[in-house]
LOMAR-686604 format. One line per field, with one value per residue (C-alpha): residue number from 1; residue in three letters; x, y, z. Coordinates in nm, 3 decimals. Each point is the difference from the previous one (the first is absolute). Example, Ala and Ser with C-alpha at 12.3 -4.5 7.8 and 13.67 -1.06 7.14 Angstrom:
// residues 2
num	(1 2)
residuo	(ALA SER)
px	(1.230 0.137)
py	(-0.450 0.344)
pz	(0.780 -0.066)
This chain:
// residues 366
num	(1 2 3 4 5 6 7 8 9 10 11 12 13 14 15 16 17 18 19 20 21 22 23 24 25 26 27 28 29 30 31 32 33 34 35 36 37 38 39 40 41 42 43 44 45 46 47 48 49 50 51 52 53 54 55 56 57 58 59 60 61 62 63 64 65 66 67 68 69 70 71 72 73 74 75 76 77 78 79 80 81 82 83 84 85 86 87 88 89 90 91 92 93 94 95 96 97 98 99 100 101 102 103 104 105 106 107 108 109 110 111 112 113 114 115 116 117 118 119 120 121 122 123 124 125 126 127 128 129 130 131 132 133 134 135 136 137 138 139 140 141 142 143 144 145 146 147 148 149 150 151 152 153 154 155 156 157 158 159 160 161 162 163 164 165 166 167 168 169 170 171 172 173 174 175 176 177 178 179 180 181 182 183 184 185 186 187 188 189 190 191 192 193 194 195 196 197 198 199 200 201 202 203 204 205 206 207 208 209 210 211 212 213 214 215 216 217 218 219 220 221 222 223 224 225 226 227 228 229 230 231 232 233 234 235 236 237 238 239 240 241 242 243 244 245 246 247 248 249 250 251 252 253 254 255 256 257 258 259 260 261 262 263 264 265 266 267 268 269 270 271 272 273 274 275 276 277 278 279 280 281 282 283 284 285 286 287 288 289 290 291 292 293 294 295 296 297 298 299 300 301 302 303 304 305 306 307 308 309 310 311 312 313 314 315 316 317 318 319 320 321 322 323 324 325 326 327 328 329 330 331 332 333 334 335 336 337 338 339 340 341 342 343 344 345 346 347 348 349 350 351 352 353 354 355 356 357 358 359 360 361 362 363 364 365 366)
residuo	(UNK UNK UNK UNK UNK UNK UNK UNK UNK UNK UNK UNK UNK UNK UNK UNK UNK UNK UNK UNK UNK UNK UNK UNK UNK UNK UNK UNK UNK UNK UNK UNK UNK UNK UNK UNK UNK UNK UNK UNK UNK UNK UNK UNK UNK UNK UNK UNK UNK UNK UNK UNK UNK UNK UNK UNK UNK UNK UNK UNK UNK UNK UNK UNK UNK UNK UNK UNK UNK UNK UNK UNK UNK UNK UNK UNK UNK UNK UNK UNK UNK UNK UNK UNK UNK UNK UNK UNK UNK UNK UNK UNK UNK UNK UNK UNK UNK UNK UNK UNK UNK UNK UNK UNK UNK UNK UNK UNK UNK UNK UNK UNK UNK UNK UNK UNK UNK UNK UNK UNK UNK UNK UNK UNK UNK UNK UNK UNK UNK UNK UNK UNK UNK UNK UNK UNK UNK UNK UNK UNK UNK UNK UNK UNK UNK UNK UNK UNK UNK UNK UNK UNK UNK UNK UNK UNK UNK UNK UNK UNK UNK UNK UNK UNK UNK UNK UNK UNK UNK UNK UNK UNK UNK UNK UNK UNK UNK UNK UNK UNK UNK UNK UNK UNK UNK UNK UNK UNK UNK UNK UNK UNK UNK UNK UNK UNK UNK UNK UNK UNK UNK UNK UNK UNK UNK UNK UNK UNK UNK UNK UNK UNK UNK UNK UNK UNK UNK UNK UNK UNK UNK UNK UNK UNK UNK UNK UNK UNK UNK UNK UNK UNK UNK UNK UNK UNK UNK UNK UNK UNK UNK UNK UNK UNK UNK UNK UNK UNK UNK UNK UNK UNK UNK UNK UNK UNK UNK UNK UNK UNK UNK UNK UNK UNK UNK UNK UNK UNK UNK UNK UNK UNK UNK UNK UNK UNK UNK UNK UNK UNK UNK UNK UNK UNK UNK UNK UNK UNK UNK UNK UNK UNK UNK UNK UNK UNK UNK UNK UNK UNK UNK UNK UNK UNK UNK UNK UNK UNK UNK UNK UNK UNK UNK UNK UNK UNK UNK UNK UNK UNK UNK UNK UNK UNK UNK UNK UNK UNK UNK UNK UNK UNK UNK UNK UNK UNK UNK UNK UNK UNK UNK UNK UNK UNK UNK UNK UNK UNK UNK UNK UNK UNK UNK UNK UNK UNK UNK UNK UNK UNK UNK UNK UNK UNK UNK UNK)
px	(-7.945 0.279 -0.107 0.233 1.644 0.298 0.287 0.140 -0.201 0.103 0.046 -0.029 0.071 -0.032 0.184 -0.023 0.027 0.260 -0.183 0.234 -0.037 -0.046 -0.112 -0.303 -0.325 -0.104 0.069 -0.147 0.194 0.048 0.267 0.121 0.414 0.173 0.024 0.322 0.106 -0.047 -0.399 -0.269 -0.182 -0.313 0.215 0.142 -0.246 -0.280 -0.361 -0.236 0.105 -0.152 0.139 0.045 -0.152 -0.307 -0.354 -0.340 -0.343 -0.319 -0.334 -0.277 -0.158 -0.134 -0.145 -0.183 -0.121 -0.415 -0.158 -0.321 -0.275 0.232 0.356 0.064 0.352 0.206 0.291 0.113 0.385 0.284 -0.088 0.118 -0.063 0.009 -0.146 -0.152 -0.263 0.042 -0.107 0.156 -0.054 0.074 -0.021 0.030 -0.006 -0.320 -0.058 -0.357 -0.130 -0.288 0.202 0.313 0.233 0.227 -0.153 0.026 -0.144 -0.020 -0.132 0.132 -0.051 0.087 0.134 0.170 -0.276 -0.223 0.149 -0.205 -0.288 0.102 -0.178 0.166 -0.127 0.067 0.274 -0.155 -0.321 0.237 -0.076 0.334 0.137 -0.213 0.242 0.304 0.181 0.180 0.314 -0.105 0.256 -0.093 0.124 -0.034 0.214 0.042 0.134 -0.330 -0.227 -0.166 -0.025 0.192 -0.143 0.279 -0.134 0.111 -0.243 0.275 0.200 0.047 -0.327 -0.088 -0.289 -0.049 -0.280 -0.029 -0.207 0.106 -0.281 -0.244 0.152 -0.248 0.182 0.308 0.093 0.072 0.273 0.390 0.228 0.359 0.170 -0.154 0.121 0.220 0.375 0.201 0.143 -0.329 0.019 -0.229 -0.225 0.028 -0.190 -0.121 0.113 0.092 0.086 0.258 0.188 0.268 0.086 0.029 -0.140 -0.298 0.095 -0.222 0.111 -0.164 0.103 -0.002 -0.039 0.323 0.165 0.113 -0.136 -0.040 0.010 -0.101 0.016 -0.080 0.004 -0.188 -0.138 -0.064 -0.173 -0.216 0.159 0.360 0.052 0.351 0.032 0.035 0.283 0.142 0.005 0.047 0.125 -0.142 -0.189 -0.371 -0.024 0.149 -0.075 -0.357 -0.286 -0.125 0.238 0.012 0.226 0.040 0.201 0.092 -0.098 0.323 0.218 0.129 -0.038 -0.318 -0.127 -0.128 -0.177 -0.088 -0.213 0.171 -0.174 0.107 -0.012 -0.332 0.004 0.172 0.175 0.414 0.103 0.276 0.160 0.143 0.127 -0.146 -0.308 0.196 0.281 0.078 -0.187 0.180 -0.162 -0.114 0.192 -0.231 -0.318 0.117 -0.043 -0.271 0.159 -0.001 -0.216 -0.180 -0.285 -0.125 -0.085 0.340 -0.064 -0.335 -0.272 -0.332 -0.138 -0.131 -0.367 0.049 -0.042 0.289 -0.127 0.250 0.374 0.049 0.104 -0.088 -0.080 -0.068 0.163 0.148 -0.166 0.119 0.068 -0.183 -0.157 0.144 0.266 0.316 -0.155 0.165 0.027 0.017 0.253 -0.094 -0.374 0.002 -0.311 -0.048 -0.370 0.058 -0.189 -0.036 -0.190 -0.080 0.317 -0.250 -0.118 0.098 -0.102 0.033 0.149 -0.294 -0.235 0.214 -0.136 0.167 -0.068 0.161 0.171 0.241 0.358 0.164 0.345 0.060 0.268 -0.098 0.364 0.202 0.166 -0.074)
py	(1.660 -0.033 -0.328 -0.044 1.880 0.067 0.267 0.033 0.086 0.039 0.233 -0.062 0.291 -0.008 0.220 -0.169 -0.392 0.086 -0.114 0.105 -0.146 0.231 -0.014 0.186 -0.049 -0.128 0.313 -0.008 0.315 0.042 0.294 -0.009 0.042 -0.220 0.217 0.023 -0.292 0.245 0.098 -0.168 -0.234 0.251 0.180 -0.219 0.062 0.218 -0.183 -0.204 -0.274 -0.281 -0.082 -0.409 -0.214 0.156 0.047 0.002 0.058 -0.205 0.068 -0.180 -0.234 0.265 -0.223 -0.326 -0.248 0.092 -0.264 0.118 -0.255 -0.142 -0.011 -0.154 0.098 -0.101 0.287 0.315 -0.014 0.123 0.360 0.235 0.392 0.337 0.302 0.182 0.305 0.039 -0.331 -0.372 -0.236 -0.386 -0.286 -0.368 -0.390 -0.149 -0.348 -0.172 -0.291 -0.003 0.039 -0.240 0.274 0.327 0.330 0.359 0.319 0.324 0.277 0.407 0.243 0.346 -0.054 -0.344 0.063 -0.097 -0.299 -0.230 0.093 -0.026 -0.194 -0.294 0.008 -0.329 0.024 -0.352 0.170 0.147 -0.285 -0.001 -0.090 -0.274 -0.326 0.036 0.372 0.101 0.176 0.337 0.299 0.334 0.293 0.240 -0.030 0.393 -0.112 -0.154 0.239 -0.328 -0.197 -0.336 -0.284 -0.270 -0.340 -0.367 -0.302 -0.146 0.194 0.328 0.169 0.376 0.219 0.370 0.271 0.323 0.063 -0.223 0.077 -0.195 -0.416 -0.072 0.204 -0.213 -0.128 -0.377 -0.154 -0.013 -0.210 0.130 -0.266 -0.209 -0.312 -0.028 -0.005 -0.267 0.184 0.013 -0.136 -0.260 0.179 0.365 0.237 0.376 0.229 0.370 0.240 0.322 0.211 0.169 0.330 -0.299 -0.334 -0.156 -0.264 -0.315 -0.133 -0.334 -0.301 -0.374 -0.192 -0.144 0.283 0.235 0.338 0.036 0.295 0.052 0.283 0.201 0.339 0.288 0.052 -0.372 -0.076 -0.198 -0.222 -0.116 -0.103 -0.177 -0.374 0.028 -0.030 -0.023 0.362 -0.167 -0.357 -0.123 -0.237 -0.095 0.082 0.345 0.093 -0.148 0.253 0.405 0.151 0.413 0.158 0.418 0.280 0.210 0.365 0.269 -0.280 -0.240 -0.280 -0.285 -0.218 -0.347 -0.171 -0.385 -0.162 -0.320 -0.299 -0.074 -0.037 0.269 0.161 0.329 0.213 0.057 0.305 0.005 0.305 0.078 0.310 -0.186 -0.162 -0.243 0.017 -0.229 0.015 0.065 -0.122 0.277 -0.008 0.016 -0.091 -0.362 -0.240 -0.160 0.179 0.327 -0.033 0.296 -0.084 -0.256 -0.140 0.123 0.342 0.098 0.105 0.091 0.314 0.104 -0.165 -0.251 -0.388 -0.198 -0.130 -0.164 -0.147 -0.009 0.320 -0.111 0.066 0.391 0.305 0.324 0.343 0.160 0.363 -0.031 -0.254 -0.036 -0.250 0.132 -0.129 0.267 -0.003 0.275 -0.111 0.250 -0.088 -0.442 -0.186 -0.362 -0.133 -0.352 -0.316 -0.209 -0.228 -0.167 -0.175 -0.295 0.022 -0.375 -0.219 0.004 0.303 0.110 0.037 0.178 0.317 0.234 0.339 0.385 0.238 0.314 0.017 0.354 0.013 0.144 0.251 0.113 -0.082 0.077 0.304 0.144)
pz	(4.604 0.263 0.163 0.108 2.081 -0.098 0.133 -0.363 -0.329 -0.372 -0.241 -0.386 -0.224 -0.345 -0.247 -0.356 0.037 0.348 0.317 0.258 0.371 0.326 0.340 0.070 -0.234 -0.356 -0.197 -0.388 -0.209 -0.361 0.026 0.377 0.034 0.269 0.371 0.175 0.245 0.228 -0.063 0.189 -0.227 -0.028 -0.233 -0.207 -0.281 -0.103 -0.151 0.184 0.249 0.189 0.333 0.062 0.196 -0.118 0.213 -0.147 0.209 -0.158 -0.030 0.104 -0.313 -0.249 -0.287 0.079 -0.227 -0.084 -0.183 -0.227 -0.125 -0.258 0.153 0.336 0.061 0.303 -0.044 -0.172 -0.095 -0.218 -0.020 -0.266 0.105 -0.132 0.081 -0.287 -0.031 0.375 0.045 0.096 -0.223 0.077 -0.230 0.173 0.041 0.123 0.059 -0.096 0.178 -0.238 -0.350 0.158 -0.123 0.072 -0.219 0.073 0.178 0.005 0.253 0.036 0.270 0.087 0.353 0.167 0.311 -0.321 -0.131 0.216 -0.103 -0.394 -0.231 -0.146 -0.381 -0.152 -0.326 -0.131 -0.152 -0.264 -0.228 -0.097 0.370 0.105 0.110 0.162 0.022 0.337 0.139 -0.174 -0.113 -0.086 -0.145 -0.278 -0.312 -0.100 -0.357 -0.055 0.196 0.132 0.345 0.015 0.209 0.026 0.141 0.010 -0.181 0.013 -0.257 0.008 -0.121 0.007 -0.106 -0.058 0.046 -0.012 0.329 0.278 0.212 -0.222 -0.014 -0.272 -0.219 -0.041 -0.276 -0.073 0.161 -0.228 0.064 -0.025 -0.128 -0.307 0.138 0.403 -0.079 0.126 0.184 0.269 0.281 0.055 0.255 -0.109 0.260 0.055 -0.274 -0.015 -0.219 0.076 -0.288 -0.064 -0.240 -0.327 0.130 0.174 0.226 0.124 0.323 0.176 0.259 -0.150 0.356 -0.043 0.225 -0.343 -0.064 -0.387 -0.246 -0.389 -0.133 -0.354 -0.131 0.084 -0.341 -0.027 0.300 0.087 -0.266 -0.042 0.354 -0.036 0.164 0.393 0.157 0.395 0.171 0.338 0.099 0.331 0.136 0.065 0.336 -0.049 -0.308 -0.119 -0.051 -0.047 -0.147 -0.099 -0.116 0.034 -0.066 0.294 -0.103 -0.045 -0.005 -0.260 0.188 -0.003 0.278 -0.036 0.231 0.024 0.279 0.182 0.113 0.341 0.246 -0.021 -0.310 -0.006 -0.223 -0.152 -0.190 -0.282 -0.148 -0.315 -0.248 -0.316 -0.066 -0.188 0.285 0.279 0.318 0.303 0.294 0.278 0.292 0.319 -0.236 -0.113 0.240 0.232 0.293 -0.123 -0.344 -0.207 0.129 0.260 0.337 0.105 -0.104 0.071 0.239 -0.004 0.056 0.359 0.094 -0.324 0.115 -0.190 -0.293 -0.179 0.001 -0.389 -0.220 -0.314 -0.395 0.050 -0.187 0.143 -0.056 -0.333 -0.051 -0.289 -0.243 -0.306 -0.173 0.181 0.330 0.195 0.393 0.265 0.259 0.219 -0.014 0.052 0.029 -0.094 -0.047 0.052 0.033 0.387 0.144 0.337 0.142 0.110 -0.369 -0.204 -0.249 -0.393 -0.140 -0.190 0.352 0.199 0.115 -0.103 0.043 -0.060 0.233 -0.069 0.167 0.080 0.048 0.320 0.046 0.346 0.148 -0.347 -0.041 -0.309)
């Protein structure tokens, strides 16, 4: 797998491809007008906003890695989520000491005040997805009436089912490309999937500091993915792992997010008006300092002993789960993956467990 305060905030607003700088908050409109000079900065469009630096409140660990008589895992990571039939539904990363490799998970519960207690059910006795499988992302392709189960073995694999509460009923692993294109990078890592009204679009990081996209038509998908190419240019440090990719509901506008690597793993967030667009860099949510998501950014909930520096591989709540991957400004939550910050050792045994961020608007003004 991957072995490897401030007085003044910003505004972006979005009409068409026009990002237009205020002072104030991150506003995200598809049909706001410019306010007067004279209007406070509240007004100056109508839609959902985010106010920057942002503030997020963590939970204490809710999923912990269970071994059974056949798996000895050391950690639970990379979650995908959706919440279907009034239930949550997680697919994720485990690590086995006793197979010496990363595979997959999946529990569901009714209630997060459940989702310790959830049994982990074990994806490799789907004969088809024994060996290596990990970084899982899911979502249901409406076109198809099927569930989609993106994962990396290396390449880009993905399987579907019609009942995603039952893993032995996927089907064999696909790859979507017959053969990488050279275009690759040499270390390609955690794929997604979002789509617009014509195309589906596959998005992943290639540990060279480059976020990647393919893409192919609705009709055609999963087949015809096009040869990636660079969506963002960055580099390793910033730029190197978890990416996800949404579309901000009642807007026009999508939101990608990319984890960094240092110095504690936390998260950046690009915007842009086209899937196939240029991403523009979220003022207030792109650095270290004053990231997305991170150290810098976060507390945890009252009575909860700290349990981790790292915000890592995780996904944000969708309002909804199918292929659009469509999210509720208005209602952010981010189940991530942490660990212990006096956690080391080799990538594959570090502890890593999952918690759920809430943003915290407590001292925003709505």
């Amino acid at each position: 797998m991957k072995e490897r305060s401030c007085a003044m905030k910003n505004v972006i607003v979005l009409w068409g491809a026009v990002a237009v700088l205020l002072s104030g908050s991150v506003l995200l409109a598809s049909e706001a007008k410019p306010a007067a000079p004279s209007q406070p900065p509240a007004a100056a469009a109508s839609g959902l906003h985010l106010v920057t630096p942002l503030k997020w409140k963590s939970s204490d660990i809710l999923v912990k890695p269970v071994s059974d008589e056949t798996h000895t895992i050391v950690s639970v990571k990379d979650p995908t989520i959706v919440r279907y039939n009034d239930r949550w539904h997680i697919y994720a990363t485990v690590y086995s000491t006793s197979a010496r490799t990363w595979s997959m998970v999946y529990l569901n519960f009714k209630d997060w005040s459940e989702a310790p207690e959830a049994k982990l059910h074990f994806i490799d006795a789907n004969p088809g997805l024994g060996g290596y499988h990990c970084a899982p992302h899911l979502f249901y392709f409406r076109p198809h009436k099927k569930w989609y189960l993106v994962f990396q073995s290396q390449q880009p694999q993905y399987c579907t089912t019609d009942d995603i509460t039952k893993p032995e009923t996927w089907s064999a692993p696909q790859n979507f490309f017959d053969r990488l294109p050279a275009s690759t990078p040499r270390l390609p890592i955690d794929y997604h999937i979002i789509c617009d009204d014509t195309h589906a679009y596959l998005f992943f990081t290639g540990d060279d500091g480059n976020f990647y996209r393919s893409r192919t038509k609705i009709d055609d998908f999963p087949k015809g993915m096009s040869d990636p190419e660079i969506a963002i240019r960055d580099h390793r440090n910033n730029l190197f792992e978890g990416g996800i990719t949404y579309k901000v509901k009642g807007t026009n506008t999508y939101l990608t997010l990319i984890e960094a690597l240092s110095p504690a793993r936390y998260y950046r967030a690009w915007v842009s008006d086209r899937l196939d667009g240029e991403w523009t860099p979220v003022p207030g949510a792109d650095t270290w300092q004053t990231p997305f998501a991170g150290i810098n950014n976060f507390t945890f909930e009252d009575g909860v002993e700290p349990w981790t520096r790292d915000i890592s591989h995780g996904e944000l709540i969708r309002d909804g789960y199918d292929e659009t991957m469509t999210l509720d400004l208005n209602n952010l939550q981010f189940l991530y993956q942490g660990r212990a910050s006096d956690s080391s050792g080799r990538y594959e045994l570090l502890p890593y467990q999952l918690g759920l961020l809430t943003l915290d608007r407590s001292d925003k003004q709505e």
